[in-house]
TIVO-2410 file (N, C-alpha, C; in nm, 3 decimals):
# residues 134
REC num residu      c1      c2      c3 atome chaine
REC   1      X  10.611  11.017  10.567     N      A
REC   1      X  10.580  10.897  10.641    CA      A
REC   1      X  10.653  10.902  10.775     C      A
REC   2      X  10.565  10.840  10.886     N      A
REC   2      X  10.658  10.866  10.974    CA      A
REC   2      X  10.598  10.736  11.078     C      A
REC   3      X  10.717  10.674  11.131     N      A
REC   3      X  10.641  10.528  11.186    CA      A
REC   3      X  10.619  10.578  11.304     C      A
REC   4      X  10.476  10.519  11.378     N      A
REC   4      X  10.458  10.581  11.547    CA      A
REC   4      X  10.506  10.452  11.608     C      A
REC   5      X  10.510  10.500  11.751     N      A
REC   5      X  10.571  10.373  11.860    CA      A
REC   5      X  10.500  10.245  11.828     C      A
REC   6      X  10.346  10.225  11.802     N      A
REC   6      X  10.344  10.118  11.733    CA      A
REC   6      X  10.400  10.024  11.670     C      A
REC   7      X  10.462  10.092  11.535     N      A
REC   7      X  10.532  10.026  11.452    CA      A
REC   7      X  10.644   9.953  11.497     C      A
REC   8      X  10.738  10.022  11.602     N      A
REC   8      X  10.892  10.049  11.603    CA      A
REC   8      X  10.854   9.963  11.723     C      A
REC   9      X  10.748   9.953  11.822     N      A
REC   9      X  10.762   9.849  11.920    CA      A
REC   9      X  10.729   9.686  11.875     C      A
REC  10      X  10.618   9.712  11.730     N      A
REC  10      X  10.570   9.577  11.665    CA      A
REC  10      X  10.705   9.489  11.661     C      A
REC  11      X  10.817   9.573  11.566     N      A
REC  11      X  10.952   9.540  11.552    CA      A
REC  11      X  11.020   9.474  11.668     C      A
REC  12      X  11.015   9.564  11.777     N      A
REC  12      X  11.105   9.483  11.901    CA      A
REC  12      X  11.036   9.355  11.949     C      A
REC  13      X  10.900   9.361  11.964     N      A
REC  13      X  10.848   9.252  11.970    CA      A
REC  13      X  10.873   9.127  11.913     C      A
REC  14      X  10.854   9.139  11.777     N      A
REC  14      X  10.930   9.027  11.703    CA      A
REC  14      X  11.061   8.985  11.728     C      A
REC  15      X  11.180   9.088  11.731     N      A
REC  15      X  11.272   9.058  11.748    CA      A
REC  15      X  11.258   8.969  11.900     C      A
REC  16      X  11.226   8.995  11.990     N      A
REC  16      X  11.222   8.954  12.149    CA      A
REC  16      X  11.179   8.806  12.112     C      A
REC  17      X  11.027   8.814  12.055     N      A
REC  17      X  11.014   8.644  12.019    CA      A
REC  17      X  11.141   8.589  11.978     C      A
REC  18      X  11.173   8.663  11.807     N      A
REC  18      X  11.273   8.584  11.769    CA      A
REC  18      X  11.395   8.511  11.861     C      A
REC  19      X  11.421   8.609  11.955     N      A
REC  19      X  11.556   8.593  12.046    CA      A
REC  19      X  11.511   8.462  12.145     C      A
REC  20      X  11.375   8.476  12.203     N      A
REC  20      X  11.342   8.391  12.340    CA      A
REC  20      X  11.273   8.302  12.294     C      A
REC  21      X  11.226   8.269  12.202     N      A
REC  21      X  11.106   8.169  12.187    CA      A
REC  21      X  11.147   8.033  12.072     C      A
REC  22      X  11.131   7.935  12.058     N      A
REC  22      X  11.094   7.804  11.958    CA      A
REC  22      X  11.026   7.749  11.939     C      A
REC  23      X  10.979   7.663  11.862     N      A
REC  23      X  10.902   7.584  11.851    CA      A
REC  23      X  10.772   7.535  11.998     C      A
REC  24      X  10.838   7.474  12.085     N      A
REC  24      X  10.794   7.422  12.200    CA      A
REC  24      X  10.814   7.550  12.313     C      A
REC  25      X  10.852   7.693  12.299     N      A
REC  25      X  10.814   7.746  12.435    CA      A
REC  25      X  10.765   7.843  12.359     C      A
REC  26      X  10.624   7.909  12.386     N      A
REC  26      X  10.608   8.051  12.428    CA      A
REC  26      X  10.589   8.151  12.504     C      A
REC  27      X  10.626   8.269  12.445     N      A
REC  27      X  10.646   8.430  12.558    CA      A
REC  27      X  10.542   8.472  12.587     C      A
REC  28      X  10.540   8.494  12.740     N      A
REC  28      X  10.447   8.548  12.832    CA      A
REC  28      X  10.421   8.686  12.769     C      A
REC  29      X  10.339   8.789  12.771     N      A
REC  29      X  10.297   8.897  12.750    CA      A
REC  29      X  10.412   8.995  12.871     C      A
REC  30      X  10.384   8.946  13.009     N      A
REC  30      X  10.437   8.973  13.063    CA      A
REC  30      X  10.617   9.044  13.127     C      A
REC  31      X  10.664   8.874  13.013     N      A
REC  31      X  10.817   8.833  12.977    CA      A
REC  31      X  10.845   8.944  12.892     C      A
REC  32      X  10.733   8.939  12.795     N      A
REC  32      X  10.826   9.038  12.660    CA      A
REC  32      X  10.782   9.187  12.776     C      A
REC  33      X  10.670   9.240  12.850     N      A
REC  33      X  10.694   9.374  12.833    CA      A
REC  33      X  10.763   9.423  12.957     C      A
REC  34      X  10.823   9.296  13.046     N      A
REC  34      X  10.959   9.337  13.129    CA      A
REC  34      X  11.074   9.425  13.072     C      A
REC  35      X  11.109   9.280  12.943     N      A
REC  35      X  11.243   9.302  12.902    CA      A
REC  35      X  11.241   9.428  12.790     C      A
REC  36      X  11.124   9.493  12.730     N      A
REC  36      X  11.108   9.587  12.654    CA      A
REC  36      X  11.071   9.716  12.714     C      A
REC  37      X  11.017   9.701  12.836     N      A
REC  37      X  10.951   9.797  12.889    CA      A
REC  37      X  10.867   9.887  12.801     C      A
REC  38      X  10.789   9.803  12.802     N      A
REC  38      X  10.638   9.867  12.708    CA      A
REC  38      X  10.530   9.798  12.819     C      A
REC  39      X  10.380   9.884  12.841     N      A
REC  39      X  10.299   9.840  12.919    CA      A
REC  39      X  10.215   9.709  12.872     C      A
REC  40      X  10.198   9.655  12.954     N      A
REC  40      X  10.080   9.505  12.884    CA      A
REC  40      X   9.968   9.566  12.799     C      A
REC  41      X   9.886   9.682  12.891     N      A
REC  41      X   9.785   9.735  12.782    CA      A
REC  41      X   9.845   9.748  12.610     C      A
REC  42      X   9.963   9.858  12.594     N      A
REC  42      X   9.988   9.899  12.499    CA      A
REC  42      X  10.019   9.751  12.406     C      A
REC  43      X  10.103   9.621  12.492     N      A
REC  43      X  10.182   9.585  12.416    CA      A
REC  43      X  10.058   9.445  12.365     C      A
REC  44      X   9.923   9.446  12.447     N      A
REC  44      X   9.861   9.398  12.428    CA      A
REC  44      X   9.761   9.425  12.220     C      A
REC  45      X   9.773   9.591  12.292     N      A
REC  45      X   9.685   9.624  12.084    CA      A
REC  45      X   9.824   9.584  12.037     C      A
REC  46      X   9.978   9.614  12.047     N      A
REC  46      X  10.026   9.531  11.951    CA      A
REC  46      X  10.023   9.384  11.885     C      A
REC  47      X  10.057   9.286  11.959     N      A
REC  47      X  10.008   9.158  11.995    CA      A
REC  47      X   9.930   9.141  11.870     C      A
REC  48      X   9.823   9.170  11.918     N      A
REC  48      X   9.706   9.146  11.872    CA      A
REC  48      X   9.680   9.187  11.735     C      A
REC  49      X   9.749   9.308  11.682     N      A
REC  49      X   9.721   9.354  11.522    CA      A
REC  49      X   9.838   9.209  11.461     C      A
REC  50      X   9.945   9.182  11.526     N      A
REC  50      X  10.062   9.090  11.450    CA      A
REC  50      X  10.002   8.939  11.466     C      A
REC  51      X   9.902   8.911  11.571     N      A
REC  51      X   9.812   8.780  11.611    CA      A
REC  51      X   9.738   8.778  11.465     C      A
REC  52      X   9.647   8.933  11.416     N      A
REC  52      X   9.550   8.905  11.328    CA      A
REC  52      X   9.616   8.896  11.160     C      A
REC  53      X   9.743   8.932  11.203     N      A
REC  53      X   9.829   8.916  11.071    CA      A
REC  53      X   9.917   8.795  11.024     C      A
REC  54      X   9.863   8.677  11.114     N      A
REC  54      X   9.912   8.549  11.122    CA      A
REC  54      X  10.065   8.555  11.123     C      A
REC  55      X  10.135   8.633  11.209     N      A
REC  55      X  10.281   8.665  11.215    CA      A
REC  55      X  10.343   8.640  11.346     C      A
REC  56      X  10.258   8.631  11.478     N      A
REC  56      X  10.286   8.516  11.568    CA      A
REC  56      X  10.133   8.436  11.579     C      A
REC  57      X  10.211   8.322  11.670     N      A
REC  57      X  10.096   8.214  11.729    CA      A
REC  57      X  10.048   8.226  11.868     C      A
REC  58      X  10.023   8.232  11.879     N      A
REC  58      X   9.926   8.203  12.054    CA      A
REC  58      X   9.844   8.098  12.093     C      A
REC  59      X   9.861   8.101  12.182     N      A
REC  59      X   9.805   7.927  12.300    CA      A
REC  59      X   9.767   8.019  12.438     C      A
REC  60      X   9.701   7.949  12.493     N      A
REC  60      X   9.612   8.023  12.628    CA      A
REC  60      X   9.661   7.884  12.693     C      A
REC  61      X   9.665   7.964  12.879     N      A
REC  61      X   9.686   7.828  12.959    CA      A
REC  61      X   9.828   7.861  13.075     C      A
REC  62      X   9.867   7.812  13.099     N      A
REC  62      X  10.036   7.838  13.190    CA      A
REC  62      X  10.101   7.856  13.113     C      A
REC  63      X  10.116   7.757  13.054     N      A
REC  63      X  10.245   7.781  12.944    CA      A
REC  63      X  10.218   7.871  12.787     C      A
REC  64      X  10.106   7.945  12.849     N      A
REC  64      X  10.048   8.028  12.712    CA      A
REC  64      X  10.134   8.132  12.697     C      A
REC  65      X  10.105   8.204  12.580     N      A
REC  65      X  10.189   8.311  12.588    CA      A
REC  65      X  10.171   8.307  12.374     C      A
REC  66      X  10.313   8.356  12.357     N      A
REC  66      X  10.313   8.369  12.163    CA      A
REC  66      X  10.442   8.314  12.115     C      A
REC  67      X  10.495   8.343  12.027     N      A
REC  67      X  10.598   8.314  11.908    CA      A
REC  67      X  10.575   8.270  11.824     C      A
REC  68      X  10.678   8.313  11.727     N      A
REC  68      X  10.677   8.337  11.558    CA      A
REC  68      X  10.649   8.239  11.501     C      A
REC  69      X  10.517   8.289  11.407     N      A
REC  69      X  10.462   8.200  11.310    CA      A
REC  69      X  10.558   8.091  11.219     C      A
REC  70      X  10.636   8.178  11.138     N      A
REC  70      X  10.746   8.129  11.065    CA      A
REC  70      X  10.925   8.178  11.150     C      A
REC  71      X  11.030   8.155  11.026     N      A
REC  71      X  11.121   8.164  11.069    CA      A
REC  71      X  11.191   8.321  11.089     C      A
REC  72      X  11.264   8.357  11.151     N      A
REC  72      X  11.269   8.505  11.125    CA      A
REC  72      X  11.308   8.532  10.969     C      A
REC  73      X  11.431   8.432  10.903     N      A
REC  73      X  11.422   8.530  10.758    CA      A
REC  73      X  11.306   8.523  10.655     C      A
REC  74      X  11.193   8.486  10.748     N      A
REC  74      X  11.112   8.467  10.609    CA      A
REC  74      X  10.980   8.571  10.656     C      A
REC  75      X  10.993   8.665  10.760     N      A
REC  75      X  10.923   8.783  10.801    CA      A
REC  75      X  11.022   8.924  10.679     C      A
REC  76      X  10.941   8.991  10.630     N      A
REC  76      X  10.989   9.124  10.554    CA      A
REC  76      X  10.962   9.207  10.695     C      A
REC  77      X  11.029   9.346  10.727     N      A
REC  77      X  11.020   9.434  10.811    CA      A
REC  77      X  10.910   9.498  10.734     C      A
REC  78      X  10.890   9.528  10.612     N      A
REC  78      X  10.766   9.586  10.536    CA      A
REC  78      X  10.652   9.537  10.604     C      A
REC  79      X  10.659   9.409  10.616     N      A
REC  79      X  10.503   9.328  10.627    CA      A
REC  79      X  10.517   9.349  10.790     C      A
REC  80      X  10.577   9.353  10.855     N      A
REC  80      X  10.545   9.384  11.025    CA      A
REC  80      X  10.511   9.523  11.055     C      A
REC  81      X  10.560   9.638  11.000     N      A
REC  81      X  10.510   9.781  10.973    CA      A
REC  81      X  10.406   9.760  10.937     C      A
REC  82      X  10.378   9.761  10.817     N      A
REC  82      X  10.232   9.725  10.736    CA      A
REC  82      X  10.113   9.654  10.809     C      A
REC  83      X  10.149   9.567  10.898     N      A
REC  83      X  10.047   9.514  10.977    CA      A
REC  83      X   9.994   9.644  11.107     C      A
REC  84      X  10.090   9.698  11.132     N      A
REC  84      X  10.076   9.786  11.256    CA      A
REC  84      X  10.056   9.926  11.196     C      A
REC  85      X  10.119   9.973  11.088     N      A
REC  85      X  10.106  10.082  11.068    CA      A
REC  85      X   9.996  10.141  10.962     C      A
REC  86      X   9.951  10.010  10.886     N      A
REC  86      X   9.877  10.028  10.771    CA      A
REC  86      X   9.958  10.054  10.632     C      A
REC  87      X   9.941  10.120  10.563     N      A
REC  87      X  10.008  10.204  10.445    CA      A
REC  87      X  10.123  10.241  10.482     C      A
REC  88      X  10.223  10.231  10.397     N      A
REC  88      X  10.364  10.328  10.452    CA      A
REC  88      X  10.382  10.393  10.340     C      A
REC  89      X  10.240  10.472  10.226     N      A
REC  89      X  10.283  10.581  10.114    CA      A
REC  89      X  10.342  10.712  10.219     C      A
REC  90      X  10.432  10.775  10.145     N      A
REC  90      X  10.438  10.928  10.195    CA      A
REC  90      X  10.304  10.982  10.156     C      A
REC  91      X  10.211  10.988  10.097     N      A
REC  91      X  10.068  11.057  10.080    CA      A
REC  91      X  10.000  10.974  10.060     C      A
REC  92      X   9.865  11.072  10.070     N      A
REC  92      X   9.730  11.005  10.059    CA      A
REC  92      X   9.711  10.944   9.906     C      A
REC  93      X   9.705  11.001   9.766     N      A
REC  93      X   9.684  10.942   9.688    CA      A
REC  93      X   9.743  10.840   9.645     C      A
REC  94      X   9.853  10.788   9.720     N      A
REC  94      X   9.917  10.670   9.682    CA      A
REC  94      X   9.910  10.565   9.761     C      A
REC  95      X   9.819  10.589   9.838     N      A
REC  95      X   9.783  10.476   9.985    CA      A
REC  95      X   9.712  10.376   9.923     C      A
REC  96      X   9.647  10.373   9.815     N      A
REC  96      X   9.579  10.270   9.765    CA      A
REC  96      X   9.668  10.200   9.656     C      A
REC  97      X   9.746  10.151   9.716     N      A
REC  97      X   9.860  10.078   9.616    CA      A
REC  97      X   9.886  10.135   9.441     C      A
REC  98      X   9.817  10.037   9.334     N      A
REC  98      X   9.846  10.123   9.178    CA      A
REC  98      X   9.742  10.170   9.178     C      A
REC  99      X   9.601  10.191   9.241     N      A
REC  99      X   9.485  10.265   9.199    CA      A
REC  99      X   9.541  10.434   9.282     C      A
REC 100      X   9.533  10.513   9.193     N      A
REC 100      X   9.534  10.663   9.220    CA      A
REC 100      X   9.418  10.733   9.181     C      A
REC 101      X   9.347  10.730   9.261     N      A
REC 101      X   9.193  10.815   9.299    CA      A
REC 101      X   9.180  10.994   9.265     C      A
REC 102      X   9.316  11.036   9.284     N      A
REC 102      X   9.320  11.165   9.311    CA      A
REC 102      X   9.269  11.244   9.167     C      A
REC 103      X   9.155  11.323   9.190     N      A
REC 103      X   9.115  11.411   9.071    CA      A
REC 103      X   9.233  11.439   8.992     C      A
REC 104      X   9.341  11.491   9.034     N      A
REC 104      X   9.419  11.621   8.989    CA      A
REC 104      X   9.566  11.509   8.962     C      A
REC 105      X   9.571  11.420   8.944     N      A
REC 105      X   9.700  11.339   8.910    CA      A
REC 105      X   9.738  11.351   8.801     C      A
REC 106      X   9.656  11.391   8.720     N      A
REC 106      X   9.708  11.413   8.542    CA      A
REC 106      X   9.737  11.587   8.547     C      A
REC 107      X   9.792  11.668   8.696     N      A
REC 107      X   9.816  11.775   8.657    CA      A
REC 107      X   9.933  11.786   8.718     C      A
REC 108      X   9.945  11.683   8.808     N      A
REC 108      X  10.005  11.707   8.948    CA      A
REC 108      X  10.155  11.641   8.899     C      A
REC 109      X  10.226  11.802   8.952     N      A
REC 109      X  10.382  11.832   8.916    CA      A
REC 109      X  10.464  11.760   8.991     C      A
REC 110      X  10.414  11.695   9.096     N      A
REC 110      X  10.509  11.682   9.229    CA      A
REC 110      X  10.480  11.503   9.225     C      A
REC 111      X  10.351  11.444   9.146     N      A
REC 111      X  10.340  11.291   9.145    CA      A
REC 111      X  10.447  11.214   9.156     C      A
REC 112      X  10.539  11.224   9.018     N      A
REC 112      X  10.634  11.113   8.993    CA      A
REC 112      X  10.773  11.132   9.117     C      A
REC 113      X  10.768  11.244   9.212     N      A
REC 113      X  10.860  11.250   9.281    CA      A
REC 113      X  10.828  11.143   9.403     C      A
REC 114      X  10.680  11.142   9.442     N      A
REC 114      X  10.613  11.081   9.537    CA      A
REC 114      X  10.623  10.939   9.519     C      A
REC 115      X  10.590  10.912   9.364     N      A
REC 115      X  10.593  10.786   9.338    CA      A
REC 115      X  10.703  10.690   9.349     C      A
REC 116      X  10.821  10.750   9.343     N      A
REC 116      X  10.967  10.757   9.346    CA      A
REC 116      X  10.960  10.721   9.510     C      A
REC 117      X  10.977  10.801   9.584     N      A
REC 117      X  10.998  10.788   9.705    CA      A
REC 117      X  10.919  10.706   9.783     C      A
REC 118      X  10.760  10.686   9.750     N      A
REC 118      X  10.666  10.569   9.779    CA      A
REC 118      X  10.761  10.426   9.754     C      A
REC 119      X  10.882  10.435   9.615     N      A
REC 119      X  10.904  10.273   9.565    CA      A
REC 119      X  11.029  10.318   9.622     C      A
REC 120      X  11.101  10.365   9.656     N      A
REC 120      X  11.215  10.347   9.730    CA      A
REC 120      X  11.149  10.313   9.896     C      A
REC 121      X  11.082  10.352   9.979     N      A
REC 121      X  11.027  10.321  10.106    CA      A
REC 121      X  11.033  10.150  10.053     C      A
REC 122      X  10.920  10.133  10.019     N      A
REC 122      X  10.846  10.008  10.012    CA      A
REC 122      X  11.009   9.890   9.976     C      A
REC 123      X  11.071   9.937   9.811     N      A
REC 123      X  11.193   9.859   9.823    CA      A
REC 123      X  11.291   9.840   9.965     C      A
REC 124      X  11.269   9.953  10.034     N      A
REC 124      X  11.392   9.913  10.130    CA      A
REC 124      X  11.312   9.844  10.252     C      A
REC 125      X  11.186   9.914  10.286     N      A
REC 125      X  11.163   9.790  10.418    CA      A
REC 125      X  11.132   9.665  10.350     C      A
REC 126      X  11.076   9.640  10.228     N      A
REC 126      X  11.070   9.497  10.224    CA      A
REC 126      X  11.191   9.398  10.160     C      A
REC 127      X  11.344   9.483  10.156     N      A
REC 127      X  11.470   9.419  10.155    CA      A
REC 127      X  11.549   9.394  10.234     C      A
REC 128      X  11.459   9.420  10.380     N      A
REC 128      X  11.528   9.348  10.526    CA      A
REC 128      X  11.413   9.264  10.569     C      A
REC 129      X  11.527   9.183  10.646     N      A
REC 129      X  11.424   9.069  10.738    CA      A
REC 129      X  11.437   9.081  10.842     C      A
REC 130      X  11.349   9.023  10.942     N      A
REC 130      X  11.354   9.021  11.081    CA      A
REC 130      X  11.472   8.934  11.111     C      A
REC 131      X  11.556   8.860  11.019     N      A
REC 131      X  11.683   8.779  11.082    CA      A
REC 131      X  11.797   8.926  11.036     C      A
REC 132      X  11.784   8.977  10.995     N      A
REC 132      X  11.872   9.126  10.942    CA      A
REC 132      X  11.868   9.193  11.036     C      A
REC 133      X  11.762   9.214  11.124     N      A
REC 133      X  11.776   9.296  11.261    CA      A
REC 133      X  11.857   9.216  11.399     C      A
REC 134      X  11.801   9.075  11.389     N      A
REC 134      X  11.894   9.044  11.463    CA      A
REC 134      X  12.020   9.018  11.471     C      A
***
């Protein structure tokens, strides 16, 4: 498994809301990709996968812009990866959560090591929160 800039910028993003934003103000697109230095295009497909994952809010207008749906400790770092990255199995046959598709799993020597390391991933990003990063 290996997270791309996607992922690891989804993260700063949140954190940046978390830091600048409340209830009554939200962050310019702009604001966050000053202080991150990520481009509007790029930071725009981010945005937008964490928009469709109901994990920030958005308003259009002057004072438009985003911030966090809920509170930061109640975001998992699992579920902000997962929105951006998709799957976080180390392999393909385990990308479909408990269904394992793979012909050859009732031969396959190397499964229970995968499976192992699939539930250690998954336990540890979803035993931090976005208030743990900050």
């Amino acid at each position: 498994m290996r997270i791309s800039t996607k992922g690891r910028y989804a993260l700063n993003i949140m954190i940046d809301l978390a830091k600048n934003s409340n209830e009554d103000k939200y962050i310019s697109l702009t604001e966050i990709s000053k202080r991150l230095e990520i481009s509007n295009k790029y930071l725009e497909q981010i945005i937008s996968a964490l928009n469709k994952s109901k994990m920030v809010l958005s308003t259009r207008g002057n004072n438009g812009g985003y911030r966090l749906a809920k509170k930061p400790e109640e975001y998992k770092v699992g579920d902000i990866l997962r929105a951006t990255e998709g799957n976080l199995s180390p392999i393909d046959c385990l990308s479909n959560g408990s269904v394992n598709t793979c012909p050859k799993k009732n031969k396959c020597a190397t499964l229970s090591f995968w499976q192992g390391l699939d539930k250690a991933i998954e336990d540890y990003v979803d035993s931090k929160t976005l208030a743990d990063l900050l």
